[in-house]
C-alpha positions in Angstrom: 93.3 161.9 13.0 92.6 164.9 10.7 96.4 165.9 9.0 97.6 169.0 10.4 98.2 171.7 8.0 99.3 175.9 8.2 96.0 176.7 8.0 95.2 175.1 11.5 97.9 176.4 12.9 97.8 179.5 15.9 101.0 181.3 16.6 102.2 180.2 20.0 103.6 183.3 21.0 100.0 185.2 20.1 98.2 182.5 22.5 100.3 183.0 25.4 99.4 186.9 25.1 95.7 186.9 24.7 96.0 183.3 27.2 97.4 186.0 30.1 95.2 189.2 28.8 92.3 186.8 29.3 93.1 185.7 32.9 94.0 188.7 34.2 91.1 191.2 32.6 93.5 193.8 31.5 96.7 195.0 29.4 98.3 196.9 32.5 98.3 193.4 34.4 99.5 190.9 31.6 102.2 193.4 31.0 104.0 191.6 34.3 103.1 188.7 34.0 104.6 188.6 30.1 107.4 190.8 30.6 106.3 193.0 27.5 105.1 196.2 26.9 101.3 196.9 26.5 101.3 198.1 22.4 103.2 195.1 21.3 100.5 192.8 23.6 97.8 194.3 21.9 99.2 194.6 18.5 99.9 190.8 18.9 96.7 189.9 19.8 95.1 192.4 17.3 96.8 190.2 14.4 95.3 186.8 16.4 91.9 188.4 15.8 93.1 189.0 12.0 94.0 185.5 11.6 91.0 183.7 13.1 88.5 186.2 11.2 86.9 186.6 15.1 86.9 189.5 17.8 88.0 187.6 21.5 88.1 190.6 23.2 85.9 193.2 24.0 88.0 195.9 24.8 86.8 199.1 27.5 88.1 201.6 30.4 88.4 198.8 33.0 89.7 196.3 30.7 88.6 193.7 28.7 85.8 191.0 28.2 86.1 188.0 26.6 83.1 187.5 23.8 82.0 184.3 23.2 84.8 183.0 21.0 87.1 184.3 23.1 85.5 182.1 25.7 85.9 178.5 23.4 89.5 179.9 22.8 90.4 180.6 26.5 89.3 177.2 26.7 91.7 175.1 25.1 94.8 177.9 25.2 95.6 176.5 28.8 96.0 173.2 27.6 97.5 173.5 24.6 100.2 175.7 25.6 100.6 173.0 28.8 101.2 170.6 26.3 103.7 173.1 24.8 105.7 173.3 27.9 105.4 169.1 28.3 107.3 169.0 25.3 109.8 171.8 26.1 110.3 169.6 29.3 110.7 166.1 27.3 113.2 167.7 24.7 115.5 168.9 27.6 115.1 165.5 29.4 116.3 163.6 26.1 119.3 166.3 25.8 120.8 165.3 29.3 120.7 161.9 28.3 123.5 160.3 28.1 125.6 160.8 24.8 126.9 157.3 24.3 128.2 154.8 27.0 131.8 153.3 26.9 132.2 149.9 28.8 135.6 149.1 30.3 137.5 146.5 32.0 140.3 146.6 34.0 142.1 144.8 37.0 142.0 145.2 41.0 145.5 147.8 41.1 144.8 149.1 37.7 141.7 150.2 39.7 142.8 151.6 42.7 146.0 153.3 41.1 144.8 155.3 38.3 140.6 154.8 37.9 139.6 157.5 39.8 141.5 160.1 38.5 141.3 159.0 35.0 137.1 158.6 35.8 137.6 161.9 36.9 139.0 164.0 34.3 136.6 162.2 31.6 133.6 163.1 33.3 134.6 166.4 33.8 135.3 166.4 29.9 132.3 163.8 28.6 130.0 164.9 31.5 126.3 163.4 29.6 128.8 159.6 28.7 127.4 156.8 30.8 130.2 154.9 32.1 130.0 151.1 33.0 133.6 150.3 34.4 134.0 146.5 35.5 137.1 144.9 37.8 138.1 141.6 36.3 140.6 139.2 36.6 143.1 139.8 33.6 142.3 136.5 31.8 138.5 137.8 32.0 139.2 141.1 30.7 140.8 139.5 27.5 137.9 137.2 26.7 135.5 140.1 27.2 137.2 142.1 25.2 137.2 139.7 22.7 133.6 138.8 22.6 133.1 142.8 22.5 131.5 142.7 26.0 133.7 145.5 26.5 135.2 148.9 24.9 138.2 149.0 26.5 140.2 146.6 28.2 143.0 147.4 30.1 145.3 143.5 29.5 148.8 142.1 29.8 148.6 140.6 26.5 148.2 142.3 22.9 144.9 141.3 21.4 144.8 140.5 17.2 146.5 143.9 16.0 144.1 143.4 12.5 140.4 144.1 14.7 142.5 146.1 17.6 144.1 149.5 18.5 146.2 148.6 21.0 148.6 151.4 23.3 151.2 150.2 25.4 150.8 152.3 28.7 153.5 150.9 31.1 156.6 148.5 30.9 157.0 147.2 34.7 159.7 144.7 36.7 157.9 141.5 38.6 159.4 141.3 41.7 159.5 138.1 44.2 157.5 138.8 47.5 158.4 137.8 51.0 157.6 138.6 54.5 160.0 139.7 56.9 162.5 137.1 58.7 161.4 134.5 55.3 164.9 133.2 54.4 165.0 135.3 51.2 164.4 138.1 52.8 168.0 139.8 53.0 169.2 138.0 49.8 167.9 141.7 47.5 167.2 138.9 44.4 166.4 135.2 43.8 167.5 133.2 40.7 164.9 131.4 38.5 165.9 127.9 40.0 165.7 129.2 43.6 162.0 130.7 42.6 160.7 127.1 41.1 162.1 125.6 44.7 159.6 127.9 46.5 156.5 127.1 48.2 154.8 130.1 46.2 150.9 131.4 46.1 150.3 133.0 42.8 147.4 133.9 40.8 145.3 131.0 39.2 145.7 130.4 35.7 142.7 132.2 34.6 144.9 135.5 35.4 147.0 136.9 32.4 150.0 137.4 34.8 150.1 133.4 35.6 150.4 133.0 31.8 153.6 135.4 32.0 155.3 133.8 35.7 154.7 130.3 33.6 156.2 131.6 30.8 159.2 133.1 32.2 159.5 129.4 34.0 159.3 127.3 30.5 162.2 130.2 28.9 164.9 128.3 31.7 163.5 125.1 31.3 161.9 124.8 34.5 158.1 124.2 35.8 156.1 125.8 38.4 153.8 124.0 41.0 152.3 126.5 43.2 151.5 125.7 46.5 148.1 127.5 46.8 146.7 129.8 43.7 144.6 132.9 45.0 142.8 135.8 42.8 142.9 138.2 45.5 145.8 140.0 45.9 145.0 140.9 49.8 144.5 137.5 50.4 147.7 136.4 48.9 149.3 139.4 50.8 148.2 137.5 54.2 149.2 133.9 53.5 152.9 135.5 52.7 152.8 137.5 56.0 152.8 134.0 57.6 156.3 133.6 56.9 156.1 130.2 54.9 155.2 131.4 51.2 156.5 134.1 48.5 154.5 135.1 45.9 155.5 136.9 42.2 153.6 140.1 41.5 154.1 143.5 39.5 156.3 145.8 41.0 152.9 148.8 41.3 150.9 146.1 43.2 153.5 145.3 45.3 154.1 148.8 46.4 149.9 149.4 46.5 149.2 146.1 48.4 152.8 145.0 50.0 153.9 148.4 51.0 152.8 148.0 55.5 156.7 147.4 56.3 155.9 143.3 57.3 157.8 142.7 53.5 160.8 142.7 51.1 160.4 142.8 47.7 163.2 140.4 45.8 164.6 140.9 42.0 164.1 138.1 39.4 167.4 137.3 37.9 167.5 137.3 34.9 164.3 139.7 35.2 161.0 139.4 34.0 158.8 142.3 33.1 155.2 142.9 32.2 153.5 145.2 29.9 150.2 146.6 30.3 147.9 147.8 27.1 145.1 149.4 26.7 143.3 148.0 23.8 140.0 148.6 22.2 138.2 147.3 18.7 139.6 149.6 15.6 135.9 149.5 14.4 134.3 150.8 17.9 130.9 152.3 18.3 131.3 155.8 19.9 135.0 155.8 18.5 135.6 159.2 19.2 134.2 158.7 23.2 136.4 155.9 23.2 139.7 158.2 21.9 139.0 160.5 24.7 138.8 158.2 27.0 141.9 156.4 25.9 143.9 159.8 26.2 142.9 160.1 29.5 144.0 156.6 30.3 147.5 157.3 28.7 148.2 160.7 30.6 147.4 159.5 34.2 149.4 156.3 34.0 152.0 157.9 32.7 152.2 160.8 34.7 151.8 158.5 37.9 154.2 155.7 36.6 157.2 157.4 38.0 155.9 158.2 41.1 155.7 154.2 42.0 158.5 152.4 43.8 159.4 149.6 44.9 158.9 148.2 48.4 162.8 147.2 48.4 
């Protein structure tokens, strides 16, 4: 391919001009079509014939003519200023791509409480970010976070403060769930000891919040044998509706998922509380995608923090 040089150059703007003069036969009609008055389309062309050393038009009363050169140029001005336009097109294409994508994790409430509005108010700021936003189990969210599957997780336990930012978003009470007419039901809280006597369904050990219910458990010297472990918090919802079983969640899920009237929320005595971070590498690709995002986080949990309650 011969190398492309100044010389071998024709001025875009002067091809488009004598491109229209040429198709339409006259000044008077490329004057619409260009949106430019006739002396500056003929002075632009005039300095096109300069350039290339060659008359193009022939130039009467009626109009004009093209000569012969103007012929080979009319030729090859449609497609080369088509090819112009194909790359106008492609630039633009590339500039709506997306700026960066962020990938984040978060669990089933987290989700439903605060996710759309916090989705919302990004992409009304970061409009060209692709998002990839993933529900996991707690447990999952940590090991993806670690392995840097993720961004951001959204996790119950701080991650290695040396590789992590880590923001504490919300400070919450566990509360023990029951259904209606359950023995526990008017007693407003339950003891420790009383809770290990229960016929409970709680999350399975790959959930971050089992890790804190066995936890609180091992601080009074006590152990906890679940009758049934469930990840999904509707389904643990129904089998305590049956009457038999209690379960131990965060006080926002229980007024999101146990919040129909058919339950009673308990207090832990002593209590038991859970944190919830938001934590993301300190080294992070897109960091300054990820600080927005992060902000946006922060505000909409806490602004919507106080507007939870208990079921109680």
């Amino acid at each position: 391919m011969a190398e492309v040089s100044s010389k071998s150059i024709i001025d875009s703007r002067r091809l488009l001009y004598f491109y229209h003069v040429a198709k339409h036969g006259s000044l008077s009609r490329a004057e619409g079509a260009l949106d430019a008055p006739q002396p500056v389309i003929s002075r632009q062309i005039a300095k096109l014939e300069d350039e290339l050393g060659m008359q193009l038009l022939d130039r009467n009363g009626r109009g004009v003519t093209l000569t012969p050169f103007g012929e080979i140029l009319l030729r090859r001005a449609e497609g080369i200023l088509r090819e112009m336009g194909n790359a106008l097109s492609e630039l633009d294409i590339a500039k709506r791509k997306p700026a960066g994508q962020i990938r984040l994790a978060a669990p089933a409430t987290f989700m439903t409480l605060y996710m759309p509005e916090i989705l919302r108010r990004f992409m009304e700021e970061m409009p060209d970010v692709e998002l990839v936003v993933t529900q996991l189990l707690t447990g999952e969210i940590y090991e993806k976070l670690v392995a840097d599957d993720v961004d951001i997780g959204i996790v119950h336990s701080v991650p290695n403060k040396t590789r992590f930012e880590v923001r504490e978003l919300l400070v919450e009470p566990m509360v023990c769930l029951v259904a209606q007419g359950h023995p526990l039901s008017t007693m407003g809280n339950i003891s420790r000891r009383d809770l290990a006597e229960q016929r409970l369904a709680v999350p399975s050990s790959a959930n971050g919040l089992r890790d804190l219910i066995d936890g609180y458990m091992v601080a009074g010297d006590l152990s906890l044998t679940p009758h049934v472990q469930i990840d999904s918090v509707p389904l643990i919802r129904e089998v305590v509706a049956e009457g038999q079983m209690a379960t131990v969640l965060p006080q926002s899920t229980a007024a999101l998922e146990f919040g129909d009237g058919r339950f009673v929320a308990l207090g832990l005595r002593p209590a038991l509380k859970r944190s919830l971070f938001v934590a993301h590498f300190k080294e992070a690709r897109y960091g300054n995608l990820i600080d927005v995002m992060v902000g946006h986080i922060s505000a909409v949990v806490h602004e919507r923090t106080s507007n939870l309650t208990s079921i109680a």
